[in-house]
C-alpha positions in Angstrom: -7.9 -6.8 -6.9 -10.2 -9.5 -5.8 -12.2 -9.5 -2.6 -11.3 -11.9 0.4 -14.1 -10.7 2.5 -17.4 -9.3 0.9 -20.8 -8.3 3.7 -23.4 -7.9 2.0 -26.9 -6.5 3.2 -26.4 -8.1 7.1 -28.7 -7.9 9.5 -27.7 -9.3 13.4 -28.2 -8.5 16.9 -28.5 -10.3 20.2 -32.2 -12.5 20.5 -34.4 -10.2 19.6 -32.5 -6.6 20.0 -31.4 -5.4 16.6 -27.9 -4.1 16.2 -26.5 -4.7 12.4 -29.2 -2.6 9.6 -28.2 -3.7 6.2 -24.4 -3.8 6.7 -22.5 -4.2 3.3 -18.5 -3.6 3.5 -15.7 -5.5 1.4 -11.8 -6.4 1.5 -9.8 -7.2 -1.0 -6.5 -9.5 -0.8 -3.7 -7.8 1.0 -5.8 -4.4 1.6 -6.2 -2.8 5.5 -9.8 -1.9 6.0 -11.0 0.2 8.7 -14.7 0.6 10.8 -14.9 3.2 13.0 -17.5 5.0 15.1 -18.4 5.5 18.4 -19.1 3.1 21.4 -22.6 1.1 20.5 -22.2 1.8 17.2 -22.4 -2.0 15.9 -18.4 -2.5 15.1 -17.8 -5.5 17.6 -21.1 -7.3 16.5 -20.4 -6.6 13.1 -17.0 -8.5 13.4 -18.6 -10.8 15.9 -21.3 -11.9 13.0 -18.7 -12.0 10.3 -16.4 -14.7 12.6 -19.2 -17.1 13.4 -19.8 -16.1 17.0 -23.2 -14.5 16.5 -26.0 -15.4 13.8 -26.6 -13.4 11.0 -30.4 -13.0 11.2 -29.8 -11.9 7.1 -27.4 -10.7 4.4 -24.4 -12.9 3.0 -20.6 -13.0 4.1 -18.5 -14.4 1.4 -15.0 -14.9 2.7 -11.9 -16.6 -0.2 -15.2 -17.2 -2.5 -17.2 -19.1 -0.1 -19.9 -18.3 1.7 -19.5 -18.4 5.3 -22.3 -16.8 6.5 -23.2 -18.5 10.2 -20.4 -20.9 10.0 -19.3 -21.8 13.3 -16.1 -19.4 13.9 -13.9 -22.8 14.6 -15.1 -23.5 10.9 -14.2 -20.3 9.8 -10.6 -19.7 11.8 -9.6 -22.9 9.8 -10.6 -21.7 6.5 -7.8 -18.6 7.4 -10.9 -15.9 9.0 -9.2 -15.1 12.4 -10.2 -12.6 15.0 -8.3 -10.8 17.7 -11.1 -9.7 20.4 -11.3 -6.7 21.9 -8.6 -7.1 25.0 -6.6 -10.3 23.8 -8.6 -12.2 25.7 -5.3 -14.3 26.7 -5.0 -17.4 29.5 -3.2 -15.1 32.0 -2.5 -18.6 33.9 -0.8 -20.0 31.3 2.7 -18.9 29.9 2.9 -16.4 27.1 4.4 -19.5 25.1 1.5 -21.5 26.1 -0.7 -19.0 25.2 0.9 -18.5 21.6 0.9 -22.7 21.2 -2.9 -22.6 21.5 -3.5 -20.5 18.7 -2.5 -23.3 16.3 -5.6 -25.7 17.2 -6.1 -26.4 14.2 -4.1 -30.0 12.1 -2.7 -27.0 9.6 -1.6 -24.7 12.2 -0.2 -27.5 14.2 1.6 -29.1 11.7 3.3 -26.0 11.1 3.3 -24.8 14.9 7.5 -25.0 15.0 8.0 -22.5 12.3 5.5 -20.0 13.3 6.7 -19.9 16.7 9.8 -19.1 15.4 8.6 -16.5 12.9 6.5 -14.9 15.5 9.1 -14.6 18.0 11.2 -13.0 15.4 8.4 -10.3 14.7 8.1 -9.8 18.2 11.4 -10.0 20.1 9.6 -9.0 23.6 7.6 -12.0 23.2 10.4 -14.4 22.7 11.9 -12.7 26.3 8.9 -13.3 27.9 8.0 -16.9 26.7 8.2 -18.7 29.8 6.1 -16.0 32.2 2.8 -16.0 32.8 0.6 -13.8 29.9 -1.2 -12.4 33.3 1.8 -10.5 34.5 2.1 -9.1 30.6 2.0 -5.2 30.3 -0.9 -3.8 28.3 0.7 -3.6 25.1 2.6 -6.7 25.3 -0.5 -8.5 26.1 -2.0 -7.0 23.0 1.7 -8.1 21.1 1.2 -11.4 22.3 -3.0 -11.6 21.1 -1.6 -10.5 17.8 1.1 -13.1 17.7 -1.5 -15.9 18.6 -3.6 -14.9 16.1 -0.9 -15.4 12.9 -0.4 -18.8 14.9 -3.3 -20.2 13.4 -2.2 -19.1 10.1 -4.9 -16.1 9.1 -5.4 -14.8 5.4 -7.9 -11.8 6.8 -6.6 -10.7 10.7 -10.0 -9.4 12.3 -8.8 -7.0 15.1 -11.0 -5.8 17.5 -10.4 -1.9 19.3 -6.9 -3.6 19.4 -5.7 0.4 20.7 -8.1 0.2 23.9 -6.7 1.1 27.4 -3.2 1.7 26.2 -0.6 4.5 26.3 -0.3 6.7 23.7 3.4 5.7 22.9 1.8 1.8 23.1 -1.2 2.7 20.3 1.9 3.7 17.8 3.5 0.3 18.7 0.3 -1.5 17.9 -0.8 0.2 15.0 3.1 -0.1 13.7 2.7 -3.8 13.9 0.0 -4.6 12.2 0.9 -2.6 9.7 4.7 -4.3 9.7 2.5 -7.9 9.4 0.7 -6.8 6.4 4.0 -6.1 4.4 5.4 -9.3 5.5 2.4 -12.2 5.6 0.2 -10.3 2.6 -2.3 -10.2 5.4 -5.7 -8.5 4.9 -6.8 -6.7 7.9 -10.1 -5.5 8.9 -9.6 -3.0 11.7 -12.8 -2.0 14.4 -11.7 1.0 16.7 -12.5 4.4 18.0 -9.4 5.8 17.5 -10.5 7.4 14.6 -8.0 9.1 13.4 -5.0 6.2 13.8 -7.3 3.4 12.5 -7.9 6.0 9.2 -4.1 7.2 8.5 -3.2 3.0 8.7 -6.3 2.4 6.2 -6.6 2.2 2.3 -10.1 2.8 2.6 -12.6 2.9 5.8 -16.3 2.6 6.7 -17.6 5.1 9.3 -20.8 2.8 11.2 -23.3 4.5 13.0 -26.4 3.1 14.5 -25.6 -0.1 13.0 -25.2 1.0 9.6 -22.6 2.8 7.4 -23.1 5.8 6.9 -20.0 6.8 4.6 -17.1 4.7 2.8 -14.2 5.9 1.2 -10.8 6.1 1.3 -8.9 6.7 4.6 -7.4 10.0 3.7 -10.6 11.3 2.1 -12.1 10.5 5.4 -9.8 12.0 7.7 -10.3 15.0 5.4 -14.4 15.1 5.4 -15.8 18.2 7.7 -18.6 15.7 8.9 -15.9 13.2 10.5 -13.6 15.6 11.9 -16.9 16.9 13.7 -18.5 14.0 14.7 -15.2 11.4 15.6 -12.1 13.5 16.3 -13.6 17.1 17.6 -11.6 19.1 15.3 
C-alpha cells in the first residue's frame, strides 16, 4: 500500500538542544503504527515536528504526497494531519459539546460540523450524555474519549495520538486502545501511536518503531517486537 506519512532523515530539537538524530519512520493508508520508548526518548517531539509545532532543523516529512515539512500545524490539520496531545489538552471551561465544535475550525470541517457531531456522538455514547457539562468535570478517560472525538471533528486522514494511555486506570487503557482501534475499521484512519505502554501500543500495531535517544533503534512488526529478547528487557521487564 502507499504511504500517507513518510520521515525521512529528521533532525529537531528545541533552540539549540538536539533531540530528533536522523529519524526515518513511514505509514501507509489505513495502517496503525506505533513509537515507543521510554520517557525523553524523542516520541512527543518527533510528533511535535511532524504536525508543524516545532521546526525541523533537517530531513523531509511527506504527508498524502506533499511535502509538509515545517508547515504551520493549522496548515497541516487542514490538509487531514491531526494530532491528539499528550492529556487532551481540552477547554475544561467550556462544555464537552463546545469543546468537540472547536475541533472543526476549519471551512471543510465546518461545513460538515452537523454530521460529525452526530457520528461522533454515535461512536461515543458517553459523550453524547455528557454534551452539555463542562469537559473540566470529565473523568480521565472520558476526557481522553472526548480529545479523540474532537480530533475526527476536524476530519483526519492520519490521527497523531500522543501517550493517549497516560494517568489512566488499567480497565480505562483497554477502553482507549479499544477505540482507536474501533475508529480505524470504521473511518480507514491511519494512526501513528507515541506511548510507553509498550506492550498495548505493540499488540494494537501492524508494525512499530522502538526510539531511543532520539533515534530508532529497531522497526518491525508489532508481534515480532513484542517477541524480541532486547524489548522485553529493556520496555516491559520481562
Amino acid at each position: 500500500m502507499s504511504s500517507i506519512l513518510l520521515v525521512e532523515d529528521l533532525f529537531s530539537g528545541y533552540g539549540e538542544l538536539p533531540v530528533l538524530d536522523g529519524v526515518r519512520l513511514e505509514v501507509t493508508r489505513g495502517e496503525i503504527v506505533s513509537v515507543v520508548g521510554a520517557n525523553g526518548a524523542g516520541k512527543t517531539t518527533l510528533l511535535l515536528t511532524i504536525s508543524g509545532h516545532l521546526r525541523a532543523h533537517a530531513g523531509r516529512v511527506t504527508f498524502d504526497g506533499q511535502d509538509i515539512t515545517n508547515v504551520p500545524a493549522h496548515a497541516a490539520a487542514e490538509r487531514g494531519l491531526v494530532m491528539v496531545p499528550e492529556g487532551g489538552r481540552l477547554f475544561p471551561f467550556m462544555t464537552v459539546l463546545e469543546n468537540l465544535e472547536l475541533g472543526a475550525y476549519h471551512p471543510a470541517a465546518r461545513a460538515r460540523m452537523r454530521e460529525s457531531l452526530e457520528e461522533v456522538m454515535g461512536m461515543f455514547p458517553i459523550l453524547a450524555e455528557r454534551r452539555s457539562q463542562l469537559a473540566g468535570r470529565l473523568s480521565g478517560g472520558e476526557r481522553q474519549m472526548c480529545a479523540v472525538a474532537r480530533a475526527v471533528m476536524a476530519l483526519p486522514k492520519l490521527l497523531m495520538l500522543d501517550e493517549p494511555s497516560l494517568g489512566l486506570a488499567p480497565i480505562m487503557v483497554d477502553k482507549v486502545f479499544d477505540m482507536v482501534g474501533k475508529l480505524v475499521k470504521a473511518k480507514g484512519l491511519s494512526v501513528l501511536l507515541v506511548e510507553q505502554n509498550v506492550g498495548n501500543a505493540l499488540r494494537m500495531c501492524e508494525r512499530g518503531y522502538i526510539i531511543e535517544h532520539g533515534g530508532i533503534l529497531k522497526t518491525g512488526r508489532g508481534e515480532d517486537l513484542l517477541r524480541d529478547p532486547d524489548v522485553q528487557r529493556s520496555y516491559m521487564g520481562l
